[in-house]
C-alpha positions as CSV (number, residue, x, y, z in Angstrom):
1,X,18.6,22.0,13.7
2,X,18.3,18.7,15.6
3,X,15.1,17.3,14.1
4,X,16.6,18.6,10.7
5,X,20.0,16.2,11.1
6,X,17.5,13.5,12.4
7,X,15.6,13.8,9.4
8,X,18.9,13.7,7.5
9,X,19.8,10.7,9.3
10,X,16.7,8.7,8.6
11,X,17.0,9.3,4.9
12,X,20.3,7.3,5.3
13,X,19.4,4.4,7.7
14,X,15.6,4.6,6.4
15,X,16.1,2.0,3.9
16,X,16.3,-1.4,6.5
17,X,13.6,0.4,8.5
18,X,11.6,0.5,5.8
19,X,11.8,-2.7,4.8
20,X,11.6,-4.4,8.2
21,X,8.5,-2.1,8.7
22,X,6.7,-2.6,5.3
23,X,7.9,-6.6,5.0
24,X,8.8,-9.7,6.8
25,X,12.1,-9.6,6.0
26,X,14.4,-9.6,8.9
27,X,16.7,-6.9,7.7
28,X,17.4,-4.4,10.6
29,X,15.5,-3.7,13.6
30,X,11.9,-3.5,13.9
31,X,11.0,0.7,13.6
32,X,9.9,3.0,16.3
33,X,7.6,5.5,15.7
34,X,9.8,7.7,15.4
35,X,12.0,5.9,13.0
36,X,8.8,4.2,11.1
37,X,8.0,8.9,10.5
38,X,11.9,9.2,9.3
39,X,11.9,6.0,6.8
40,X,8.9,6.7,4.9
41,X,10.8,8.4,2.3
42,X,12.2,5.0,1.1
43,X,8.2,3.4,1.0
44,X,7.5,3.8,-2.8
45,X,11.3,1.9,-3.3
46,X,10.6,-0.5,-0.8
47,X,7.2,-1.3,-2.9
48,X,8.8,-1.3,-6.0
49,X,10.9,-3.9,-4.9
50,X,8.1,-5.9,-3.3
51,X,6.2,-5.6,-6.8
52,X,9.6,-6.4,-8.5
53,X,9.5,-9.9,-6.9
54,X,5.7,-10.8,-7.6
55,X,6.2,-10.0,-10.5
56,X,9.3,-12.1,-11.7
57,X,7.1,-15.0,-10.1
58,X,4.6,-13.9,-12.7
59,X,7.1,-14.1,-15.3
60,X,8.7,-17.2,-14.6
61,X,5.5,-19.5,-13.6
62,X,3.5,-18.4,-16.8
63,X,5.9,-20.6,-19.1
64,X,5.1,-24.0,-17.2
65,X,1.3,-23.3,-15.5
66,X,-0.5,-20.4,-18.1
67,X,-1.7,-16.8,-16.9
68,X,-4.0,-17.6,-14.1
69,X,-2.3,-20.3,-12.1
70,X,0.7,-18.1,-12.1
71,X,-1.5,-14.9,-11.2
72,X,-2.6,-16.9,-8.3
73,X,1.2,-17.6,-7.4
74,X,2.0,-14.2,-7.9
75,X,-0.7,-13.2,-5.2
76,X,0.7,-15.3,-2.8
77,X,4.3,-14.2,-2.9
78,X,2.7,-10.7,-3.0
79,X,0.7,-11.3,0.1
80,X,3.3,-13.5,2.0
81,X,5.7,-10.8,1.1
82,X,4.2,-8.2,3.5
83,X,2.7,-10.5,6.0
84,X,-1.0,-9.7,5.0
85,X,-0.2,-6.5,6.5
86,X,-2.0,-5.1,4.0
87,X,-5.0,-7.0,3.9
88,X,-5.2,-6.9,7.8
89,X,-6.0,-3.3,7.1
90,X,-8.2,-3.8,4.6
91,X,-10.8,-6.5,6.3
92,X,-10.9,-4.5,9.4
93,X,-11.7,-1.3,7.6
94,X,-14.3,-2.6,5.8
95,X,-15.9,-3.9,8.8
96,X,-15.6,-0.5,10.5
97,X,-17.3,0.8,7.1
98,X,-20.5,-1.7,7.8
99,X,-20.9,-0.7,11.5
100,X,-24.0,1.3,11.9
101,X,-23.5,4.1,14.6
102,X,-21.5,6.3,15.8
103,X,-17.3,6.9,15.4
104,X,-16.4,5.1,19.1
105,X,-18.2,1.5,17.6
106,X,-16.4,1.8,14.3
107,X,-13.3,1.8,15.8
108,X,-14.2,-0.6,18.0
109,X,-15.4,-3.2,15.1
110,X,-11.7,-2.4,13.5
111,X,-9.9,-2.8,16.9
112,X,-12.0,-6.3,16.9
113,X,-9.3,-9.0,16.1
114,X,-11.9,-11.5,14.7
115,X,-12.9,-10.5,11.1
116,X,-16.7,-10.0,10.0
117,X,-18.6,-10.2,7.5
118,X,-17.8,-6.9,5.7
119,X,-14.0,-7.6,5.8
120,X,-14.5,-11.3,4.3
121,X,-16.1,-9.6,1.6
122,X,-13.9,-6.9,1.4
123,X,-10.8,-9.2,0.8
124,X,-12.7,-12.2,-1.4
125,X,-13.9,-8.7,-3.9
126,X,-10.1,-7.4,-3.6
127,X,-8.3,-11.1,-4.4
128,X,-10.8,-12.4,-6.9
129,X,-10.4,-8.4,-8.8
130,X,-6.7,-8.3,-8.5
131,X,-6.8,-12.4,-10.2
132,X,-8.5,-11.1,-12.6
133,X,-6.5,-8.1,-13.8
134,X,-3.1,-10.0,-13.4
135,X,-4.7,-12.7,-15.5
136,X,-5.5,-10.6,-18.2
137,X,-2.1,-9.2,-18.6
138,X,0.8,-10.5,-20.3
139,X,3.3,-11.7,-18.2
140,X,5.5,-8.3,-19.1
141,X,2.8,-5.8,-18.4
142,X,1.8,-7.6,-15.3
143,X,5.8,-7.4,-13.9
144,X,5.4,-3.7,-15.2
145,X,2.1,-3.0,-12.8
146,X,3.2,-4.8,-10.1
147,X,6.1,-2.4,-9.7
148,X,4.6,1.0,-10.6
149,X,1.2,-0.3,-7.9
150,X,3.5,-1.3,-5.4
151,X,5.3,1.6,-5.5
152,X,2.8,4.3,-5.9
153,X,0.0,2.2,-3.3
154,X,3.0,2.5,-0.9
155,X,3.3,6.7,-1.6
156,X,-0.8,6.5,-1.4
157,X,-0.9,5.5,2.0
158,X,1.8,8.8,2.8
159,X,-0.6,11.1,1.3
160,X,-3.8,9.5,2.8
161,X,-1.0,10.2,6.2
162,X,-0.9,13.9,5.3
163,X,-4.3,14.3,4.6
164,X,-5.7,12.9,7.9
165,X,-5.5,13.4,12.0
166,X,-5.1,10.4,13.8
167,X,-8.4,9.2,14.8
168,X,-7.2,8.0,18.4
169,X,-3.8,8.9,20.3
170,X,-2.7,5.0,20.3
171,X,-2.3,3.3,17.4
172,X,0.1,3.0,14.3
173,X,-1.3,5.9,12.7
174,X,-1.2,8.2,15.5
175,X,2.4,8.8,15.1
176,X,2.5,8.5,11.4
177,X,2.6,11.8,10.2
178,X,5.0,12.2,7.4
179,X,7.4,14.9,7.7
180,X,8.0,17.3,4.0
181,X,11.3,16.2,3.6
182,X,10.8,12.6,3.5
183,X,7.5,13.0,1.8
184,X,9.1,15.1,-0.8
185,X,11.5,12.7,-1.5
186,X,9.2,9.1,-1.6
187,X,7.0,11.5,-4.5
188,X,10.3,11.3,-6.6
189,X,11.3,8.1,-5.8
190,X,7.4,6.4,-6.8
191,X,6.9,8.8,-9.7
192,X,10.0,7.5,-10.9
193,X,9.3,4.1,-10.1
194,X,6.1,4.3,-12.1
195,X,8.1,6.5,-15.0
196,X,11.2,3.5,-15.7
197,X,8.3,0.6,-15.5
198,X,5.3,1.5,-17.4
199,X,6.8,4.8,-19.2
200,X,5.2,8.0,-18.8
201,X,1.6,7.8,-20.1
202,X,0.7,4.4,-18.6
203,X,2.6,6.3,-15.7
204,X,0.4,9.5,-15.4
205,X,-2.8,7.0,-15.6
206,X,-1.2,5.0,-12.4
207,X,-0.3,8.4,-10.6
208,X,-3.9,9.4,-10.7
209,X,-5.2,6.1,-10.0
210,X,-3.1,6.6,-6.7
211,X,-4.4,10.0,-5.6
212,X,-7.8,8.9,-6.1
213,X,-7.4,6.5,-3.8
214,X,-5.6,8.3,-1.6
215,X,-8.0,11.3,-1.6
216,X,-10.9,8.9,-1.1
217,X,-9.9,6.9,1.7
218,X,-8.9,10.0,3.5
219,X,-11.9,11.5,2.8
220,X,-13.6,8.8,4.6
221,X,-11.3,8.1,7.1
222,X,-12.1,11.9,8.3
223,X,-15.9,11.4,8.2
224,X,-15.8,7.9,9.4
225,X,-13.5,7.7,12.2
226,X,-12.3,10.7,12.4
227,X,-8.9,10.4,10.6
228,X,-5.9,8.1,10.1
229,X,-5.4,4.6,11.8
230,X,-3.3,2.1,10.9
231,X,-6.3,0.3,8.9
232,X,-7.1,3.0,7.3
233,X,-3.2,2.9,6.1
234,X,-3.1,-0.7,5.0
235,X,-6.5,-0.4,3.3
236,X,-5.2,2.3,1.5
237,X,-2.5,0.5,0.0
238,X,-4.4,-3.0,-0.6
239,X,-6.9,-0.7,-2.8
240,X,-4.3,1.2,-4.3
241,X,-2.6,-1.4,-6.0
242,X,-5.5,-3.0,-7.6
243,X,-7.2,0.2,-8.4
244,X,-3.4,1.1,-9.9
245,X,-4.0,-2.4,-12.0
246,X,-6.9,-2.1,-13.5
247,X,-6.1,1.7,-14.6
248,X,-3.4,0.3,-16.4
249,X,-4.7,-2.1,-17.9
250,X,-7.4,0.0,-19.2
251,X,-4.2,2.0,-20.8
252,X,-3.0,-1.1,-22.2
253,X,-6.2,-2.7,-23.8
């Protein structure tokens, strides 16, 4: 009964947490672990907002500076939004992902604060693909992706939660295990994120791009490492929402 009304409670006060968790805005107080479990309900809505506002940067900077400059600008806001949170993840999974050897030195390549080769790669291949898609949108489709990715990459990174242990007992994603509730609720909330923006075919495309990635990354995560870190979260996300991209835009051209 207790965890139940704490569960309850955290679907009410989950939204700030979420946001203070998933962004650098200064709304609420910085998440426990705990509280970061409880809040992920409110993830894909959090995203969608995050996409919302890249996306209007997309819409109002094409006018005055053409597709690409503004896809550039778009990037930026998207990337300053979350603090690189994202990307952090990415670079240091990818360098855990070049490491020859056993699970102990890949963790300890993604523990490494300085960035190798693999993650420079990693996150040059991610900017320059995500440029490119933006780009080649019009500026209405690209406010439409940007909301159903963000959302959806967000409810990604829950599922790649489920799917894996935690690959060491410290660590973000040790405690990160999303409860049913919660989870139950953020696959409404991002399949009808996805649904209002891009309507439901276009929708269905972006819901399987995101459980592809989802089932990927945990399926390496497990072999990898051993399971979940909080990397192996952000990278999920960061490759969610350009995957979620271009399988729209393959439904739109």
């Amino acid at each position: 009964m207790r965890r139940a009304e704490g569960l309850a409670g955290g679907l009410l006060s989950g939204p700030a947490t979420a946001i203070s968790f998933l962004t650098v805005l200064p709304i609420g107080p910085r998440a426990t672990a705990g509280g970061i479990e409880r809040s992920v309900a409110w993830f894909p809505l959090v995203g969608a907002v995050v996409g919302g506002l890249a996306g209007a940067v997309r819409v109002a900077a094409q006018p005055a500076f053409g597709a690409t400059v503004a896809s550039v600008l778009t990037l930026i806001v998207l990337v300053g939004i979350t603090g690189a949170l994202h990307q952090d993840g990415l670079a240091d999974s990818a360098d855990g992902l070049g490491v020859r050897g056993d699970r102990e030195r890949r963790l300890a390549a993604m523990r490494d604060p300085a960035i190798g080769a693999f993650g420079v790669l990693a996150l040059l291949a991610w900017a320059l693909l995500f440029l490119t898609v933006l780009a080649t949108l019009s500026d209405t489709h690209a406010l439409q992706a940007l909301i159903a990715a963000c959302a959806l990459a967000r409810w990604a990174a829950l599922l790649h939660a489920a799917a894996t242990p935690p690959a060491r007992p410290d660590g973000l994603g040790a405690p990160f295990d999303p409860p049913p509730l919660p989870l139950a609720v953020a696959t409404v909330l991002a399949v009808a994120a996805a649904a209002l923006a891009c309507g439901p075919l276009p929708a269905l495309a972006a819901l399987g791009a995101a459980i592809l990635v989802a089932g990927l990354s945990a399926a390496w995560a497990r072999q990898a490492i051993g399971g979940r870190s909080g990397d192996t979260l952000g990278a999920t996300i960061a490759l969610a929402e350009v995957v979620i991209c271009l399988a729209l835009l393959a439904i739109w051209h």
